[in-house]
C-alpha positions in Angstrom: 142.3 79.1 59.7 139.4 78.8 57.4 138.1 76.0 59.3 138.0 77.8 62.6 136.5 80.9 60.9 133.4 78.6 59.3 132.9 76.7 62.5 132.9 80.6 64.1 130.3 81.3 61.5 128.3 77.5 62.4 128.5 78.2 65.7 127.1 81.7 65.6 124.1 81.1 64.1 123.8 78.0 66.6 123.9 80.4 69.7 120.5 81.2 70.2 119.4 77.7 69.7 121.5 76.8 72.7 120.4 79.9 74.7 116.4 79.2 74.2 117.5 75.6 75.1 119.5 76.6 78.3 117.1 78.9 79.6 114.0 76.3 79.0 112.5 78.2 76.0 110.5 77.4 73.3 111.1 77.8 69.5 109.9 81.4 70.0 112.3 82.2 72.9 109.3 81.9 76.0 109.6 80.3 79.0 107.8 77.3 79.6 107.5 78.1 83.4 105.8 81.1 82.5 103.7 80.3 80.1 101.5 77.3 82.1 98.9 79.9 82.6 98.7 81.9 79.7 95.6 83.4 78.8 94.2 81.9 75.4 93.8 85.9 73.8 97.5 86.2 73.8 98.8 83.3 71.5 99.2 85.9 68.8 100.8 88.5 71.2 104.3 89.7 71.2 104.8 87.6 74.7 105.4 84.6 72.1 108.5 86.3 70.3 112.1 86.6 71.8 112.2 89.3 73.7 109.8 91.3 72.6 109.4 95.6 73.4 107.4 96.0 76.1 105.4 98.9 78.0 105.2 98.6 81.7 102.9 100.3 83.9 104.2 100.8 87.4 102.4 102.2 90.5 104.9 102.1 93.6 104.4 101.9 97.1 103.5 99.5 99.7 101.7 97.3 97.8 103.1 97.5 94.0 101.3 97.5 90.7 102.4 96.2 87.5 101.1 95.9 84.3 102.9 94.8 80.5 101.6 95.5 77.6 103.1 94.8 74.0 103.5 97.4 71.1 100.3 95.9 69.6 98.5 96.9 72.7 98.3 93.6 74.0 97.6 92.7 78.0 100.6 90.5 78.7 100.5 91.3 82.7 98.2 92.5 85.3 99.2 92.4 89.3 100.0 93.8 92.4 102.1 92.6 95.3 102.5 93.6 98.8 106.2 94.4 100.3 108.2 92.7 97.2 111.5 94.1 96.9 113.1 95.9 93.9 115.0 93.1 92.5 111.7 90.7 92.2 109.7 93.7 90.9 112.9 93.9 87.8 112.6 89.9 87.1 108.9 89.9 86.7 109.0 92.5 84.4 112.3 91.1 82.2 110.9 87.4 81.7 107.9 89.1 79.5 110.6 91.2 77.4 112.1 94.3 76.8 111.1 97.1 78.6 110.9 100.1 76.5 108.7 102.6 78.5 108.3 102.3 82.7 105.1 104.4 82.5 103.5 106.4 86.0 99.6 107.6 86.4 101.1 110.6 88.4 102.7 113.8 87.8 105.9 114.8 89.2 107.2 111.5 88.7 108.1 109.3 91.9 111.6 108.7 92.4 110.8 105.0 92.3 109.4 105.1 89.3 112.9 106.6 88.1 115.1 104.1 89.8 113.3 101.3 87.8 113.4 102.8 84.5 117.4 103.6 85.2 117.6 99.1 86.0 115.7 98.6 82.9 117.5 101.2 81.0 114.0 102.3 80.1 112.2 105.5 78.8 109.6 107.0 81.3 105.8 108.4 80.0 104.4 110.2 83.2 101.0 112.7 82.0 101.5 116.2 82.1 99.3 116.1 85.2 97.4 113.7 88.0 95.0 111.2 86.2 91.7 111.5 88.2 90.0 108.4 89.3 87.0 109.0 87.2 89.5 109.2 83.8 91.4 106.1 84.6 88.5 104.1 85.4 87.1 105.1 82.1 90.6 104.7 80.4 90.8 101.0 81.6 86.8 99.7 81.2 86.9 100.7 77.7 90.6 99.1 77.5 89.1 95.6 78.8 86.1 96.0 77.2 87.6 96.2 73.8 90.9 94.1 74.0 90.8 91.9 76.9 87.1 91.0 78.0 87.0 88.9 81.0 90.0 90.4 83.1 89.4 91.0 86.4 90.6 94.7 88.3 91.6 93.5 91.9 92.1 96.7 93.5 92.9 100.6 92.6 97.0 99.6 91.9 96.5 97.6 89.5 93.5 100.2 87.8 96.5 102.4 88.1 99.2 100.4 86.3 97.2 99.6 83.9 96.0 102.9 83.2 99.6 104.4 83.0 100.3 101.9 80.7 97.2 102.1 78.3 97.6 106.3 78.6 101.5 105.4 77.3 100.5 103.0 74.3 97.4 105.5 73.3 99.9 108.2 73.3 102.1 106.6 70.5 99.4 104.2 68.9 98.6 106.8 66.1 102.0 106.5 64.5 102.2 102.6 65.7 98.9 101.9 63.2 100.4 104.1 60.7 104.0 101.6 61.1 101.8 98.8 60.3 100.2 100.2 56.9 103.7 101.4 55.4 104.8 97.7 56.3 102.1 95.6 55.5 103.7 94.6 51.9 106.8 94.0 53.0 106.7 90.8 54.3 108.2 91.7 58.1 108.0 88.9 60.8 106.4 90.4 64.4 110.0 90.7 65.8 111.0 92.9 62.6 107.4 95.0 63.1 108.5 95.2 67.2 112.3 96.5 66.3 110.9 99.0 64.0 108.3 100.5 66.8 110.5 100.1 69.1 113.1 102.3 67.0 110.4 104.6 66.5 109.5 105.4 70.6 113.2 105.6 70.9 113.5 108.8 68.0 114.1 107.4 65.1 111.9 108.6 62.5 109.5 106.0 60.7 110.7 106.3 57.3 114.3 105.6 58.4 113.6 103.0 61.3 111.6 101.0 58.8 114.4 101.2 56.1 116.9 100.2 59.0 115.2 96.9 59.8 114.2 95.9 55.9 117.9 96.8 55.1 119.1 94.3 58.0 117.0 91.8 56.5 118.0 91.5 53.3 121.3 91.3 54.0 121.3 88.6 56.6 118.6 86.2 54.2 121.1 87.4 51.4 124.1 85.7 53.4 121.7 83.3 55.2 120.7 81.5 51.5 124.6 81.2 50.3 125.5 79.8 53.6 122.9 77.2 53.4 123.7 76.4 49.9 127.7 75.1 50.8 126.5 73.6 54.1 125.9 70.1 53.4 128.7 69.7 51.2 131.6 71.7 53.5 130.7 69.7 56.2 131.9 66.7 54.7 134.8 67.8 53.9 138.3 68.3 56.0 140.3 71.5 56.1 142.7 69.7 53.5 140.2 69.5 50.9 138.9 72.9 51.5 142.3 74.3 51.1 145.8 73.1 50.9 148.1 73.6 53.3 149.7 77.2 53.4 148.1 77.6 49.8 145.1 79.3 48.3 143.1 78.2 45.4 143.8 79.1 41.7 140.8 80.8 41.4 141.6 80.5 37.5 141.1 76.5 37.5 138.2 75.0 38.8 138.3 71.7 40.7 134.8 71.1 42.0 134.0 68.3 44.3 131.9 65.2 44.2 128.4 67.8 44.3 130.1 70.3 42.3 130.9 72.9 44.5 133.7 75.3 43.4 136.8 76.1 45.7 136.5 79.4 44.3 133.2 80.1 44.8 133.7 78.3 48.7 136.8 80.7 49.5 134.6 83.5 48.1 132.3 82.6 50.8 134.7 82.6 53.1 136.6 85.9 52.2 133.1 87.1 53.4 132.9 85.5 56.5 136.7 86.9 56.8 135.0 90.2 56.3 132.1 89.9 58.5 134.7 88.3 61.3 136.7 91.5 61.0 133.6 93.7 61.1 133.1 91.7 64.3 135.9 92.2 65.7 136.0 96.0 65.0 132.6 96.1 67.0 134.1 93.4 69.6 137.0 95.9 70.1 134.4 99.0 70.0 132.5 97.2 72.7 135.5 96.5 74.8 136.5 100.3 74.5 132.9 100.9 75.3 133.7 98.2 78.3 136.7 100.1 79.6 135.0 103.6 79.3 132.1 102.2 81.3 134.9 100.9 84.0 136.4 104.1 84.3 133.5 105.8 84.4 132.3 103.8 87.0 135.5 104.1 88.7 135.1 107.8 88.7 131.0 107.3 89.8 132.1 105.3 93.0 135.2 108.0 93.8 132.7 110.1 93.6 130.4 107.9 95.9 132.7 107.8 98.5 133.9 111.6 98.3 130.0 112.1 98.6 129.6 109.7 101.5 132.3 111.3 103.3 130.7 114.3 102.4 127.4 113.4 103.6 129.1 112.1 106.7 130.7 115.5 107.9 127.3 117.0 106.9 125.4 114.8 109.1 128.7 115.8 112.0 127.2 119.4 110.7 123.8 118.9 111.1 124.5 116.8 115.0 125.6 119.9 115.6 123.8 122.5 114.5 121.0 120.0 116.3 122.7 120.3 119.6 123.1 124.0 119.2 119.8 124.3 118.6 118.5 122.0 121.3 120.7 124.5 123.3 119.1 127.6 122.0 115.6 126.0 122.7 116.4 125.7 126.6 118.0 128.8 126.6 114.7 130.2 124.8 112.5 128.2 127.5 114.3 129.3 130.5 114.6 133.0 129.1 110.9 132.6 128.7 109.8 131.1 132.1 112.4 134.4 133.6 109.9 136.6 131.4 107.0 135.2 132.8 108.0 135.1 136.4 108.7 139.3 135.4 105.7 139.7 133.6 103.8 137.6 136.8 105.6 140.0 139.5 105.1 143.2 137.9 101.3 142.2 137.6 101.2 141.3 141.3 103.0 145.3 142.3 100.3 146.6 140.0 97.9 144.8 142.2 100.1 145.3 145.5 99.9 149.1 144.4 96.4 149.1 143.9 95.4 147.1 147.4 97.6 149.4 148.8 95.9 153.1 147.1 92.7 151.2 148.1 93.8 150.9 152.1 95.1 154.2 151.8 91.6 155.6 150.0 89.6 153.6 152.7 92.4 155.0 155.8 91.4 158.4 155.2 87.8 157.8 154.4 87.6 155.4 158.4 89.4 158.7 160.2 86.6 161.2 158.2 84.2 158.6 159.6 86.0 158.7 163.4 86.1 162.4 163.4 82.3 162.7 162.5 81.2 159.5 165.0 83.3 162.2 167.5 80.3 164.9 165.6 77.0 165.1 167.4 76.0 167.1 164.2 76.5 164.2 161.3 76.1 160.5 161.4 78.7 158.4 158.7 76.6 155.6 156.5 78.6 153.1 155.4 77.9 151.5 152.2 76.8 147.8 151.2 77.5 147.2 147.7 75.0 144.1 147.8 72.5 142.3 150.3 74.3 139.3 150.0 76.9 137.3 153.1 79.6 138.5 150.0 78.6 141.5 150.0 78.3 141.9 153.4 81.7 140.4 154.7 83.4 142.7 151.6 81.8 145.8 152.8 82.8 144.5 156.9 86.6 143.8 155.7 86.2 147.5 154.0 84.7 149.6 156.3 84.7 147.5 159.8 81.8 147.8 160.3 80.8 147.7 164.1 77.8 147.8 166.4 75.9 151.0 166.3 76.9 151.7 163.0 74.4 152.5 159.9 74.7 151.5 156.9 73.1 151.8 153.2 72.2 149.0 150.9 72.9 149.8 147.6 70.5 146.7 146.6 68.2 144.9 148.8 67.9 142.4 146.0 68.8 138.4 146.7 69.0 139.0 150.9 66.5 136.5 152.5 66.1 136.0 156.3 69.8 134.2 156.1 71.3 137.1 155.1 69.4 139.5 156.9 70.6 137.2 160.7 74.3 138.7 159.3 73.7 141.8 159.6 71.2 141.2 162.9 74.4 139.7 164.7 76.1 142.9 164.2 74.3 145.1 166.3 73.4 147.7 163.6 71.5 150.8 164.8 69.7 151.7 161.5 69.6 149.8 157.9 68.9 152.1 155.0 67.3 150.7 151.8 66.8 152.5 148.3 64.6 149.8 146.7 62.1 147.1 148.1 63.3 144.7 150.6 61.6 141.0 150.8 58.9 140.3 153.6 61.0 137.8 155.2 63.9 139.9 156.0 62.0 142.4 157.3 60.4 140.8 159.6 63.7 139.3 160.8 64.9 143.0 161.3 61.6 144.2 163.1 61.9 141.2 165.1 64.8 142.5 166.5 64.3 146.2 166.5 66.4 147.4 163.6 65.0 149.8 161.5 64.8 149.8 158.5 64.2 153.4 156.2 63.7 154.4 153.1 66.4 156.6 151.2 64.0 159.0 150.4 63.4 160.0 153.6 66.5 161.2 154.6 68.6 163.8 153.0 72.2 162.1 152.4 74.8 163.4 151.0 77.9 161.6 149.6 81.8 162.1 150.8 84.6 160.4 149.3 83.3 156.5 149.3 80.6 157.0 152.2 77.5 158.9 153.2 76.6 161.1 155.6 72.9 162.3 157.3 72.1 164.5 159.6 71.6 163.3 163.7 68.4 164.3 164.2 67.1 163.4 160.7 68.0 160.2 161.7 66.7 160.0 165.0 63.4 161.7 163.8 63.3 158.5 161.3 64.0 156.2 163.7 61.5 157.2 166.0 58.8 157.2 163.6 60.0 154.1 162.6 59.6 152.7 166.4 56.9 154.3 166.8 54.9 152.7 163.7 56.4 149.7 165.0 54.8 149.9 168.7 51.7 150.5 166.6 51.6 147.7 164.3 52.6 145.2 167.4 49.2 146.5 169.3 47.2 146.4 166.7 48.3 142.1 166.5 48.1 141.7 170.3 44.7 143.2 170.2 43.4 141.0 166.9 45.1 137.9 169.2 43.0 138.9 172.2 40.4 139.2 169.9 40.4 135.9 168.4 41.7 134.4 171.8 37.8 135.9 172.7 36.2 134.9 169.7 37.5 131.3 170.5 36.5 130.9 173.7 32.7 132.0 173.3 32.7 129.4 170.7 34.0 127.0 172.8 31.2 128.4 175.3 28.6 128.0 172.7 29.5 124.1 172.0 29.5 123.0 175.8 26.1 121.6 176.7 23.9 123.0 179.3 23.3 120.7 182.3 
């Protein structure tokens, strides 16, 4: 039994050998396949312990950022890849070490950035708010400058996993320096120094975390001297001459063996180990309660996975359906809305209907006041033209049918050209009526053909309803004068033709030669 429980004890100490050895690691536990391009400023880093503590910046998205640096604020790690899945992202990170802190530039933290700390079992360091570009730029120039000259920024994810992680280590390096002065009498190898700032970042307090580790070590190089003392000689001998069969020692009489070595002092050694195997076994069966609390409790966690996918499930039923009913209510809403309109369009159309119709009956009356005084010898109805314009004009025909013989009264004699004025010449008028000045050219078009044209001042209307009235024989008188002006002007150009007809032919007279 004593045999089995010092080859236990051999073979312990022999584990990590074989691990470093299995995994293709160096005497200081590092990858050879990682380290073929290691930069020459990190031979004294914590990359070159087993499994060192690590701080890892991380800037997710679709092209990732990751930086690693050691508790000595060393650059182990600078990159950034495009579409690389989780599970790559969580081995690049574990082959440099530990990871102790997943640290983020930004502020809430992403839920990425919380997924990877939970697969790393890590702590997360996020700043109480947004870094600005300006701060981190700052943050890592001064970072390279002082610690890692030469390195090269790519783009702005790794700036920003870099700058996480130098904002993380800044944040703690205060205490970290002051770790290093308590410790540097005390003789601690750079995985000691690592276990005791990593203590530290996890809560325990210096004073205690360093006490911790320097109590470890004494203890193990206390039981790591005796065991190397009885080494050579145990191992040459069998179980037999260790101990008799079914028999201990008399620890009273002392038989020593060809180096002198004690049995007592031997099964001393290994009533230890006994001790230390039991202790083991203690914490093997406290792990494997551990072990079984975890499997329930993961039992319970996917239970509860499925009873929350079921439950998601019916919600999304739910949410399918509260979609649909919706979707209904939307062409409900849409055809309610297009009925609305098609109201809103029809009572707008009465309104105008209503209108027209008030107008035609306005306009009804106002065409029988105008019959009853074209019946009248007395009065003369003038209807009105709004503007000198073919608009205008067709408008006020539609209105007022306007006829031959009628008279009517242009508002404006503005814009009418000899066009316009052939309109109203095709009508037949017997008298146009003008408050302002009309252009030459339609003048003459209406003097061409006769129609007079008068002045509003001249004649005494008066206005009913929509339309004018004047008196017969005002108008006539008007008229008249207006012919008679007219007879005038035309003799006056026939005689300044015959005139220059004359003047044209006693030059012509004048020129012929005299035979």
């Amino acid at each position: 039994m004593e045999e089995i429980n010092l080859l236990y004890y051999n073979n312990f100490f022999k584990r990590d050998l074989n691990k470093n050895k299995a995994l293709n690691l160096d005497n200081n536990g590092v990858s050879h396949d990682l380290l073929k391009d290691k930069p020459d400023n990190l031979e004294k880093s914590s990359f070159f312990r087993k499994d060192p503590w690590i701080i890892v910046g991380f800037d997710p998205g679709l092209t990732v950022g990751i930086a690693i640096i050691d508790l000595s604020g060393n650059l182990l790690f600078l990159s950034s890849f495009k579409e690389i899945s989780k599970a790559e992202v969580i081995n690049n990170i574990i082959s440099f070490g530990r990871a102790l802190i997943v640290a983020t530039d930004v502020y809430p933290i992403p839920k990425s950035v919380k997924k990877l700390a939970t697969a790393l079992n890590s702590k997360i360091y996020a700043p109480s708010k947004i870094m600005s570009v300006e701060s981190k730029k700052e943050l890592v120039d001064s970072f390279i400058k002082t610690l890692s000259p030469g390195q090269v920024i790519e783009n702005a994810h790794q700036r920003d996993a870099l700058a996480a992680a130098i904002k993380t280590y800044k944040n703690y390096e205060k205490k970290l320096n002051q770790i290093e002065k308590k410790t540097s009498e005390m003789d601690l190898n750079p995985e000691e120094m690592d276990k005791i700032k990593s203590l530290f970042i996890s809560g325990t307090p210096i004073t205690k975390a360093i006490n911790e580790v320097s109590g470890d070590k004494n203890s193990f190089n206390a039981m790591d001297k005796q065991r190397n003392e009885i080494k050579s000689p145990l191992s040459k001998k069998s179980p037999e001459d260790i101990l008799p069969p079914h028999t201990y020692p008399d620890y009273a009489t002392s038989k020593t063996d060809e180096n002198n070595i004690s049995l007592p002092e031997s099964s001393e050694f290994i009533l230890k180990l006994k001790k230390r195997i039991k202790t083991q076994e203690k914490q093997i069966k406290k792990q494997e309660g551990i072990i079984k609390n975890l499997r329930d409790k993961n039992k319970i966690s996917r239970n509860k996975i499925q009873r929350n996918k079921k439950e998601i499930s019916q919600l999304k039923s739910r949410i399918d359906k509260v979609h649909q009913d919706y979707s209904k209510d939307i062409l409900l809403n849409k055809e309610l809305s297009s009925k609305i309109e098609l109201i809103k369009k029809l009572i707008n159309q009465y309104k105008e209907e209503k209108s027209h119709r008030k107008r035609l009956e306005e306009n009804l009356k106002s065409i029988h006041k105008i019959r009853s005084m074209e019946i009248s010898k007395n009065d003369v109805p003038v209807k009105i033209v709004k503007s000198f314009t073919k608009e205008g004009i067709k408008e006020a025909g539609e209105y007022w049918k306007i006829k031959k013989g009628d008279v009517i009264l242009l508002k404006t004699s503005r814009g009418g050209g000899s066009n316009t004025a052939s309109v109203l010449v095709d009508i037949g008028l017997k008298a146009i009526i003008i408050t302002d000045q009309m252009s030459h050219t339609a003048r003459e078009v209406f003097e061409k053909e006769d129609i007079p044209v008068i002045n509003a001042d001249k004649l005494q209307l008066r206005m009913v309803d929509e339309f004018a009235i004047i008196k017969a024989e005002t108008l006539n008188n008007e008229i008249a004068k207006w012919n008679s002006k007219l007879k005038e002007q035309r003799k006056k150009e026939e005689e300044k033709k015959l005139l220059t007809v004359i003047d044209e032919y006693r030059a012509k007279r004048k020129r012929k030669p005299v035979d």
